[in-house]
C-alpha positions, -999 to 999 in steps of 0.1 A, spaced: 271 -272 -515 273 -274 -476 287 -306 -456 257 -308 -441 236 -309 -470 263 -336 -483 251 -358 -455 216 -351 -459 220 -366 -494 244 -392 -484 222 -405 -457 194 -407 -479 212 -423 -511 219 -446 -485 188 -455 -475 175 -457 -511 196 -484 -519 195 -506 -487 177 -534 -504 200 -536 -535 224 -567 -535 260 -561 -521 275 -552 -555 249 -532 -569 249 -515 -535 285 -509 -540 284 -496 -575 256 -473 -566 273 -457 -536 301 -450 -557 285 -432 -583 267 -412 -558 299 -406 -541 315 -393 -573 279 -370 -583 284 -354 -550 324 -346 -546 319 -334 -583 296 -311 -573 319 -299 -541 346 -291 -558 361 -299 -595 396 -311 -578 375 -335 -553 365 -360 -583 377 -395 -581 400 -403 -616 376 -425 -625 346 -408 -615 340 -397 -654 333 -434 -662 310 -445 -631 287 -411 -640 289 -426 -677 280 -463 -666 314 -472 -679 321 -491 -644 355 -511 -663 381 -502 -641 415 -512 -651 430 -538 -626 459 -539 -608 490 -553 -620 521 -560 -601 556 -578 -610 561 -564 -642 599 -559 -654 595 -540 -682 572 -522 -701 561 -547 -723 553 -570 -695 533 -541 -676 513 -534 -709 507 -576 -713 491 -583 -686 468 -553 -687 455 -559 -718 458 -597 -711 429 -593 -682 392 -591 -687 397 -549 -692 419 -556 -718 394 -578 -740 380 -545 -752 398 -517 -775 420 -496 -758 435 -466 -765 470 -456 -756 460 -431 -735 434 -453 -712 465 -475 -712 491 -454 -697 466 -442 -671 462 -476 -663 496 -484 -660 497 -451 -638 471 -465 -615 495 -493 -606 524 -478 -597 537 -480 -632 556 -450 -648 566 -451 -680 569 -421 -706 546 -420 -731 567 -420 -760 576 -455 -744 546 -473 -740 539 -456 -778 571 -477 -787 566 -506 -774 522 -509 -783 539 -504 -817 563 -536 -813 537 -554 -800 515 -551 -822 543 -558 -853 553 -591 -834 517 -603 -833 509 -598 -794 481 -567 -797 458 -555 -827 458 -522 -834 422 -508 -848 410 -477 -856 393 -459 -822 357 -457 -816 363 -417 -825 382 -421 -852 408 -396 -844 435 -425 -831 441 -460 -828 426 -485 -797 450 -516 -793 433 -551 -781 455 -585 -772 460 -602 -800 458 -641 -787 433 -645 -757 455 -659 -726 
């Protein structure tokens, strides 16, 4: 796909959804964004581009002041993303999206600690395969 037929598209998305309300407006130029730099190239996509194409529009949020790791992974889970199942995985690449770095085999450690202290809940994942982790007491 050409730039110039990017902005074709673009110009019209964008005159499809000129009557929507600000944040359906926003939501729907995103996931138009994300259709059309997925189409340009495969390294163009957004990271979270895979959940706005599959309405899954939960971003994690941003967390900042965190000491240690079990601080970081408390007030993730302790925000309105956190209220629903999450796996390890969806949590270290939301720890990643704030500036957070911490080994896997770390954050592993310490959703296991929490969750034998009482602070998280592990369940079984929505696949099966793994285990999702929610906060155990509601802040």
């Amino acid at each position: 796909m050409e730039v110039d037929d990017i902005k074709k598209q673009i110009a019209i998305a964008k005159q499809a959804v000129e009557e929507l309300n600000e944040p359906l407006k926003t939501k729907a130029f995103e996931i138009i964004l994300s259709k059309l730099l997925s189409e340009l190239s495969p390294i163009g996509k957004p990271p979270l581009a895979k959940h706005l194409i599959e309405g899954k529009s939960e971003e994690p949020p941003t967390i900042s002041g965190a000491t240690t790791c079990r601080e970081a992974i408390f007030k993730l889970m302790s925000s309105d993303w956190g209220r629903r199942p999450k796996t390890m995985r969806e949590i270290s690449d939301a720890l990643k999206l704030s500036a957070v770095y911490y080994q896997d085999s770390r954050i592993a450690t310490e959703l296991a600690r929490m969750t034998r202290i009482g602070m998280l809940r592990r369940l079984k994942s929505e696949d099966g395969k793994g285990f999702a982790y929610v906060i155990a007491r509601p802040t």
